[in-house]
N, CA and C of each residue as an Amber inpcrd file, in Angstrom:
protein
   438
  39.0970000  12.5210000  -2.2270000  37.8460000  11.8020000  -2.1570000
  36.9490000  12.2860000  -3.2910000  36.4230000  11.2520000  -4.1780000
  35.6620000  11.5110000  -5.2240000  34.4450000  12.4770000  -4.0410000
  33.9220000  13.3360000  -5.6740000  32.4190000  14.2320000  -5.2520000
  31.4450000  13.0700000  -5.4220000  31.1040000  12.0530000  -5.9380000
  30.2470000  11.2450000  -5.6080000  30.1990000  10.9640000  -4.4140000
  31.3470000  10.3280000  -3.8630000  31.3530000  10.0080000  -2.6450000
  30.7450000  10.4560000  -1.3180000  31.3950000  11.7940000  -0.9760000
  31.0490000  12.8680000  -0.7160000  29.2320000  13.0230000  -0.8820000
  28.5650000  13.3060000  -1.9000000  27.2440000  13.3760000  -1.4910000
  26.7400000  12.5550000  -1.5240000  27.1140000  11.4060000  -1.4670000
  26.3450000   9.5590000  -0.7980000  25.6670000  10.1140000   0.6240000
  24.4540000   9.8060000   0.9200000  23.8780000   9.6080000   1.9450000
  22.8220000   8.3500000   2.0950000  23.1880000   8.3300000   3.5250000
  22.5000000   6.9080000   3.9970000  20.9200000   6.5040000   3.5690000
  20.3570000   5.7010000   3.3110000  19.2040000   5.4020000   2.7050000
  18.7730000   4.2010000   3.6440000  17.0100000   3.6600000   3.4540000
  17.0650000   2.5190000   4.6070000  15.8090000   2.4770000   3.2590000
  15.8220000   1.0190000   2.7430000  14.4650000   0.6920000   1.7200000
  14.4170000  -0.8790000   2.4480000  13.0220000  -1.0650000   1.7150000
  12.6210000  -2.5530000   2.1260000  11.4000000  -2.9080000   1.1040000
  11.1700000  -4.3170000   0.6830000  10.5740000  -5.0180000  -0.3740000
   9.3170000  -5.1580000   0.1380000   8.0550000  -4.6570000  -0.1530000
   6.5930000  -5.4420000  -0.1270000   6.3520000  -6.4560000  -0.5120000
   6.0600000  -7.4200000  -0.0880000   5.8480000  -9.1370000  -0.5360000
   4.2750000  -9.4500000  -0.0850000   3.6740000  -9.8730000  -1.5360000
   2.7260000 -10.2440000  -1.5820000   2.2730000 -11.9090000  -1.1160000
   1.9540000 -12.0270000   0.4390000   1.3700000 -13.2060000   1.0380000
  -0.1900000 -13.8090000   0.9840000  -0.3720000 -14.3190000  -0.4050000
  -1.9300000 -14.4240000  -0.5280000  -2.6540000 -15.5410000   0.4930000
  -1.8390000 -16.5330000   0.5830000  -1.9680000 -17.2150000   1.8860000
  -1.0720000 -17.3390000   3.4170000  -1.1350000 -16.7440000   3.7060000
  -0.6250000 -16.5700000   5.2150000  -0.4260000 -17.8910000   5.5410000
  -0.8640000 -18.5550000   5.8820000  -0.5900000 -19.9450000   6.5700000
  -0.1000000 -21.1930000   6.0560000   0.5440000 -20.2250000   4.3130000
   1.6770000 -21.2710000   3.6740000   2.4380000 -20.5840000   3.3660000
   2.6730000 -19.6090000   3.7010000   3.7130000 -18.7050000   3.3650000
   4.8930000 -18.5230000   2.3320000   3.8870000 -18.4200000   1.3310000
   4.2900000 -18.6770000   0.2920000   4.2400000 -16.8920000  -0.6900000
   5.5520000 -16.2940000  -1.1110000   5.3340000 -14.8700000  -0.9810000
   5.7450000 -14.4310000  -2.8020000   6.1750000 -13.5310000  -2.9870000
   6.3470000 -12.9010000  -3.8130000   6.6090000 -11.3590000  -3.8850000
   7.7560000 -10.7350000  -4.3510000   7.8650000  -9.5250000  -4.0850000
   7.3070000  -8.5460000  -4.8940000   6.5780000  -7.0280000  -4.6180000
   5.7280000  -6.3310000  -5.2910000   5.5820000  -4.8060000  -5.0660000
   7.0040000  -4.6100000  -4.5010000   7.1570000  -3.3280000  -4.4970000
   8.4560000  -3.0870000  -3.6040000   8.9490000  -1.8820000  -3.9740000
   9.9540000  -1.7580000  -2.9650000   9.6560000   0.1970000  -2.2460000
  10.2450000   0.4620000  -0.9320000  10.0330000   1.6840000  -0.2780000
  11.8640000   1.6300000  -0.2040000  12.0010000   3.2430000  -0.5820000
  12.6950000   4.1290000  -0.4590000  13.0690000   5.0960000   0.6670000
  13.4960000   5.1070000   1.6440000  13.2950000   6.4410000   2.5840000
  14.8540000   6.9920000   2.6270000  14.9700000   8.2950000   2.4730000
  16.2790000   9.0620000   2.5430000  16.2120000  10.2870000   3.0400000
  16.4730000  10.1530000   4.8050000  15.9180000  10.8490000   5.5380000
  16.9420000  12.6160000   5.2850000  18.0550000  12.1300000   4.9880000
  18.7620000  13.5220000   4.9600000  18.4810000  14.2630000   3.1650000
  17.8770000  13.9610000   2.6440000  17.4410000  14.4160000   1.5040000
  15.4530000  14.5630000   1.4310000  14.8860000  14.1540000   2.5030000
  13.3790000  14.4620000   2.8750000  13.0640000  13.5320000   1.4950000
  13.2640000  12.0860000   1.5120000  12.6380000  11.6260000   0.3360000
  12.3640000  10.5210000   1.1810000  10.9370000  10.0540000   0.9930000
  10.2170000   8.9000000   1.2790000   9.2070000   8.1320000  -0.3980000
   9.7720000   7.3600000  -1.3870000   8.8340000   6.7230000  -2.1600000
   8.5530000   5.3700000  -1.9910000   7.7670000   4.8210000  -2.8320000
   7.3910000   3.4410000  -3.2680000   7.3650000   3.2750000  -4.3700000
   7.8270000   2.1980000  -5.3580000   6.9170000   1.8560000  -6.5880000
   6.6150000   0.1860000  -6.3840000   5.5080000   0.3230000  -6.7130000
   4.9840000  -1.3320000  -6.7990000   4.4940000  -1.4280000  -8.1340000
   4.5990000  -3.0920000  -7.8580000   3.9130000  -3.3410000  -9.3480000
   3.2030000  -5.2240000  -8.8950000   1.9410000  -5.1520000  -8.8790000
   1.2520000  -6.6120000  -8.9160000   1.7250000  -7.8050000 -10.2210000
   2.2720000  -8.7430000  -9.9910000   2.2840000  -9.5650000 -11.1820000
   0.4800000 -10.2950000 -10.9570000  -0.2070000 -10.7680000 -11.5140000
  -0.9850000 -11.2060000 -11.4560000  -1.4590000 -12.6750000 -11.7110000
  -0.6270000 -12.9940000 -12.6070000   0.0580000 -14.3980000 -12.9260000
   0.4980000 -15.0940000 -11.3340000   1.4610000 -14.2050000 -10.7230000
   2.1510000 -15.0040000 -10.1110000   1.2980000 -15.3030000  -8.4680000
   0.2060000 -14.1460000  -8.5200000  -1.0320000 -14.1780000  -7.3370000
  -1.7350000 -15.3570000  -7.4130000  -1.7420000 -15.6660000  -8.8500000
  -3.2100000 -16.3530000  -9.4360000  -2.6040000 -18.2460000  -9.0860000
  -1.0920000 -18.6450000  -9.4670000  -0.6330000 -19.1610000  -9.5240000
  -0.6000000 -19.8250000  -7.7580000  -0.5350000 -18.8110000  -6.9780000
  -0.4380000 -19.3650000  -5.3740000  -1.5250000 -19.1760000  -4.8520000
  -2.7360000 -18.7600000  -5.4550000  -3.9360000 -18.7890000  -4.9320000
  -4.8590000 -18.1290000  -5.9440000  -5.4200000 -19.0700000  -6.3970000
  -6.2680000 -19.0290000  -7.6720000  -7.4790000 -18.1020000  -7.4830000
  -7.7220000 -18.1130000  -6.2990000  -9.2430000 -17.1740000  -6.1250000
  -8.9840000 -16.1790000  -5.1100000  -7.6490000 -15.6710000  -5.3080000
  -7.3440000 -13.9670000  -4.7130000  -8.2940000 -12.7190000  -5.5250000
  -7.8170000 -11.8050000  -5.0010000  -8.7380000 -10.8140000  -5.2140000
  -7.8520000  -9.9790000  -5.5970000  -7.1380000 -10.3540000  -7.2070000
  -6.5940000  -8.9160000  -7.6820000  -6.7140000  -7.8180000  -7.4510000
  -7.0530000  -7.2360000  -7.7040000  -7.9210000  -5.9310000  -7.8360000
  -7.9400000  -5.4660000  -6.2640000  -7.8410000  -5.9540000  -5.0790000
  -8.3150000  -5.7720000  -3.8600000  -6.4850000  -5.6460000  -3.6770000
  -6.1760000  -6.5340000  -3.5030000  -4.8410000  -6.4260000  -3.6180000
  -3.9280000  -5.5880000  -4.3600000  -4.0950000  -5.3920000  -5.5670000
  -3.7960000  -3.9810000  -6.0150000  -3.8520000  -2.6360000  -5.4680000
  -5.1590000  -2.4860000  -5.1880000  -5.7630000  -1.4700000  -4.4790000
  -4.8420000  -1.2120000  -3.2800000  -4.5050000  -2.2570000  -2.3160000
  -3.9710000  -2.2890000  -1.2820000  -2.5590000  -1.9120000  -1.1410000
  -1.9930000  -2.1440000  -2.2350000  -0.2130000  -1.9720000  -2.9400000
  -0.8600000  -0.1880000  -3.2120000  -1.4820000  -0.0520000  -4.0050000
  -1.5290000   1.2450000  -4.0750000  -1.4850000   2.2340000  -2.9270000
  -2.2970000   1.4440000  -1.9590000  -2.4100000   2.9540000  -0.9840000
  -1.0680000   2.6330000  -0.0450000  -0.5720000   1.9430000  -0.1280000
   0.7180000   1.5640000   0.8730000   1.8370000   3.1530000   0.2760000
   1.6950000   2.8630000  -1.3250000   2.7040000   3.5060000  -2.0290000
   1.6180000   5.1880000  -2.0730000   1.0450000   5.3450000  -1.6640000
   0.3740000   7.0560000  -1.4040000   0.4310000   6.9680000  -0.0390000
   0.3900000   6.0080000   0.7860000   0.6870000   6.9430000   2.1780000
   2.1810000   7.2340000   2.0200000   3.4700000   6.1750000   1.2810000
   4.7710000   6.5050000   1.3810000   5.0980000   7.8860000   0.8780000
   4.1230000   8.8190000   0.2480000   4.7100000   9.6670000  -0.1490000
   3.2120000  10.7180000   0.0500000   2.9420000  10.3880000   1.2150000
   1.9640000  11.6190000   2.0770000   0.8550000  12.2200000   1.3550000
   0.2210000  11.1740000   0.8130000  -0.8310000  11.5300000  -0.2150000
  -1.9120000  11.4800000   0.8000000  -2.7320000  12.9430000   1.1260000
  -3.2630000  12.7400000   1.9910000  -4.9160000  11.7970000   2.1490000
  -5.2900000  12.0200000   0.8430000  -6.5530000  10.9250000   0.4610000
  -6.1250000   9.2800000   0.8000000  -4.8090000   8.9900000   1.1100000
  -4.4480000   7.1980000   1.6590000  -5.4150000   7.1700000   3.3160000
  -5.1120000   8.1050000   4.0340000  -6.1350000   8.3390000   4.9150000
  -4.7710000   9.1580000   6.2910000  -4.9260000   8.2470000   7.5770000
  -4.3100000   9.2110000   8.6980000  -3.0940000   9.0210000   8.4990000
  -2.9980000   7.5660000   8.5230000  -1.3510000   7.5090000   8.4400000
  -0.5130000   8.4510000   7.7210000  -1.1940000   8.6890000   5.9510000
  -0.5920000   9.7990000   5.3150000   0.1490000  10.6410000   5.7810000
  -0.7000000  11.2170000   7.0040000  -0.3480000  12.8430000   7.5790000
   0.7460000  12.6910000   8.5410000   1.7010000  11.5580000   8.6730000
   2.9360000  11.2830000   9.6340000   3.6760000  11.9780000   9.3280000
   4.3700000  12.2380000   9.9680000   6.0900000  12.7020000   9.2120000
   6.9020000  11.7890000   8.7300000   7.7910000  11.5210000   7.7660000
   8.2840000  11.2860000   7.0870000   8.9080000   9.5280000   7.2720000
   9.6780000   9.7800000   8.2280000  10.3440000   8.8140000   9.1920000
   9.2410000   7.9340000   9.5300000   8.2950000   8.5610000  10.2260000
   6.9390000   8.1360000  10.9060000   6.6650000   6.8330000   9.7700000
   5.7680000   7.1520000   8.8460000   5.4610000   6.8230000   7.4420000
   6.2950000   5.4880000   7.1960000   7.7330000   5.9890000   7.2500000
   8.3130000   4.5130000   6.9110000   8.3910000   3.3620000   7.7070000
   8.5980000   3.8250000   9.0700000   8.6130000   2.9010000   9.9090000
   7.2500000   1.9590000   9.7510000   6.4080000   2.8710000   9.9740000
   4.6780000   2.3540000   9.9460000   5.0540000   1.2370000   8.7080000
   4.9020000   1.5010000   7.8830000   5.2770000   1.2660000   6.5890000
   5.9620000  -0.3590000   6.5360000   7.2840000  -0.3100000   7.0720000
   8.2990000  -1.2200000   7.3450000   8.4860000  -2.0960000   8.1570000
   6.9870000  -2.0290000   9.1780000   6.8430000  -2.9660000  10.2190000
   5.9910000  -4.1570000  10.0380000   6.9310000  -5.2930000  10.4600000
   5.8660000  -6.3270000   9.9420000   4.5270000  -6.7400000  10.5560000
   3.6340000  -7.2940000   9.5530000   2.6370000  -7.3900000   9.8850000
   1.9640000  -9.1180000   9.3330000   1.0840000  -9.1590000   9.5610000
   0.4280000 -10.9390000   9.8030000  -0.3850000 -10.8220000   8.3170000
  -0.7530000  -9.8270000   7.3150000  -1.5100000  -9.3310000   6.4950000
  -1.0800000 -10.1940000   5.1000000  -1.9220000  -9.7970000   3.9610000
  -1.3680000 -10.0720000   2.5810000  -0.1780000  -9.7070000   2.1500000
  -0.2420000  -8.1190000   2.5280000   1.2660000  -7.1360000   2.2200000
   1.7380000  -7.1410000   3.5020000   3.1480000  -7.9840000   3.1320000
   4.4310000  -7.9020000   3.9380000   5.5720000  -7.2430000   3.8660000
   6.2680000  -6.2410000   4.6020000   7.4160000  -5.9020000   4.3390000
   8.6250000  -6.7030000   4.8890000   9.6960000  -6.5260000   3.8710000
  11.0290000  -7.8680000   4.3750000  11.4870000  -6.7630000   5.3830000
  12.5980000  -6.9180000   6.0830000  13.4520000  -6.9390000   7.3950000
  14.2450000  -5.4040000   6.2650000  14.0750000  -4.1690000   7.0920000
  14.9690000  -2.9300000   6.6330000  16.4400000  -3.4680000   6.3720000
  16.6260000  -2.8720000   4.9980000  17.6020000  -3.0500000   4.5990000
  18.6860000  -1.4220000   4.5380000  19.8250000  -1.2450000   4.3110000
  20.5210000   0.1980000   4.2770000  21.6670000   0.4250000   3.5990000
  21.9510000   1.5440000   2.7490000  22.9290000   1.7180000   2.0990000
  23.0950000   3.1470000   1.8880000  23.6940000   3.3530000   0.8630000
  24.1510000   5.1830000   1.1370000  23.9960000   5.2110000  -0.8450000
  23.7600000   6.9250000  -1.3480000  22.6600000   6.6870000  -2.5610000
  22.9350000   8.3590000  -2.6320000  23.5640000   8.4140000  -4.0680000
  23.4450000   9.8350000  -4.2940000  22.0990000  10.4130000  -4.6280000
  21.3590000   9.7100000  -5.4760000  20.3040000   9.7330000  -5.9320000
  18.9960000   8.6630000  -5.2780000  18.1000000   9.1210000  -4.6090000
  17.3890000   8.3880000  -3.8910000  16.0250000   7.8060000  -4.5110000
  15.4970000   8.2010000  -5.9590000  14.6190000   8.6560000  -6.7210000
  15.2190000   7.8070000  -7.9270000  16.8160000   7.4410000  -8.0870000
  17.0650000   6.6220000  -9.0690000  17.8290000   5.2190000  -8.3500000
  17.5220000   5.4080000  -6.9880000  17.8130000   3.9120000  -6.4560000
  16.4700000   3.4860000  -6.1390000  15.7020000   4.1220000  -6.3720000
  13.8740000   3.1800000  -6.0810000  13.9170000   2.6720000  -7.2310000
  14.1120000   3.3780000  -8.2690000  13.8770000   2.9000000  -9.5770000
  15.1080000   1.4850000  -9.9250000  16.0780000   1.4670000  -9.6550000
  17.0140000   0.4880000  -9.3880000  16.8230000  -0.5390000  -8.4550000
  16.5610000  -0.4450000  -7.5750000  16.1040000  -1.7690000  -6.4450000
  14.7230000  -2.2270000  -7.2670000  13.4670000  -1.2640000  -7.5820000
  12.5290000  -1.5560000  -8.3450000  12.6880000  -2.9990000  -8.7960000
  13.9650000  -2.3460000 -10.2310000  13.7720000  -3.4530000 -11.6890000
  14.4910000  -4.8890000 -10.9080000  15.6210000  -4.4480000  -9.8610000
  16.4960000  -5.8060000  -8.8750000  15.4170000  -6.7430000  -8.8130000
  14.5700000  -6.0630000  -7.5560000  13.5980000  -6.5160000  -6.9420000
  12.2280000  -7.2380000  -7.4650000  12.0700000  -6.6770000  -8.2440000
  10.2520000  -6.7470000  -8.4810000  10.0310000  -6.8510000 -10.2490000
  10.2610000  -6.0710000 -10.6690000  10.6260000  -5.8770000 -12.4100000
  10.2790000  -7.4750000 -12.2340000   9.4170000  -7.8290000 -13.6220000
   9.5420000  -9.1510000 -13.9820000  10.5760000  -9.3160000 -15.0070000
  11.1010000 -10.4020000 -15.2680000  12.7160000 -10.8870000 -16.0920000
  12.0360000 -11.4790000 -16.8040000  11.3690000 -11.7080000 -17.6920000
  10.5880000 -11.5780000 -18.9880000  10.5200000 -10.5050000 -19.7590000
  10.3030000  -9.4250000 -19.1530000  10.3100000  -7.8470000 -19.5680000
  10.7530000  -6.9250000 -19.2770000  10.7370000  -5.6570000 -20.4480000
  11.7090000  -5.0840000 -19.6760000  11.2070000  -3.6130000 -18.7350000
  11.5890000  -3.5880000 -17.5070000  10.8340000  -3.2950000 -16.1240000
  10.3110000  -1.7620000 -16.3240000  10.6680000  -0.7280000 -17.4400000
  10.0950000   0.4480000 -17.4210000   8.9300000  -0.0470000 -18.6760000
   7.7150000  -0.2170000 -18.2610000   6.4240000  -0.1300000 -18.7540000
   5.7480000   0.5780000 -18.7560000   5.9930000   1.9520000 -18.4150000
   4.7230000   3.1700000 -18.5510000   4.4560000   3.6250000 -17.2240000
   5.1370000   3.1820000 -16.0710000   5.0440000   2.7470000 -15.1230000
   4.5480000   4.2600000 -14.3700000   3.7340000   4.3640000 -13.6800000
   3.2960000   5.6870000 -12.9100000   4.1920000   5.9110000 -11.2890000
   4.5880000   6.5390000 -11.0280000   4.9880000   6.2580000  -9.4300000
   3.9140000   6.0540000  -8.6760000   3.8140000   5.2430000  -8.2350000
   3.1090000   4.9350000  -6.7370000   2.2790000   3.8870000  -7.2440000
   1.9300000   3.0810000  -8.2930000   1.1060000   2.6530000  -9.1700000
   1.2970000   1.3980000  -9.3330000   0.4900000   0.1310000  -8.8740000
   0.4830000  -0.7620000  -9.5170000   0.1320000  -1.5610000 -11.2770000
């Protein structure tokens, strides 16, 4: 049995989708969460297109919405200034995190796979997921950062 193999462990991530109108449900994806409970790794990276907000609802509130992607991606990684939730444990955090809700920011249905590296499959589901295909998806990009 390959040594890759061997240190594969199970992973559970899921996509943030930006719903500027709820009651047309009309979405867009804008971040993805990471959790890899046998390696104590919980991240996020998001990234707002703004174009594509502006496009399904012309008089959103960038910036508010940004803001909002941001603190999703500092509570995922226990930043304690996101506020209480922050201070969960780990697991806690994601679930919270991963449960759907009626809001702007939606998370899709937990997804799972197994990931030697848990820190270079955020960054990989990332560019899958969210990365715009116009460009190319490492832009300067901060973790946790829209």
């Amino acid at each position: 049995m390959s040594n890759t193999i061997t240190n594969a462990m199970p992973f559970q991530w899921t996509v943030l989708q930006v719903v500027p109108r709820v009651e047309r449900d009309e979405r867009f994806n804008a971040g993805v969460i990471v959790f890899c409970r046998s390696r104590r790794f919980l991240d996020a990276q998001v990234g707002l297109d703004p174009r594509k907000l502006l496009a399904l609802d012309p008089t959103a509130d960038v910036e508010l919405i940004r803001a909002h992607l941001n603190t999703l991606a500092r509570i995922g990684v226990g930043d304690l200034t996101a506020g209480p939730i922050a201070a969960l444990e780990q697991g806690e955090r994601f679930h919270w995190l991963s449960s759907p809700s009626s809001t702007i920011v939606q998370p899709t249905p937990v997804h799972g796979g197994v990931t030697t590296d848990p820190s270079g499959t955020l960054e990989r589901l990332f560019r899958q997921m969210v990365a715009p295909l116009d460009r190319p998806a490492s832009n300067g990009r901060v973790a946790g950062r829209a």
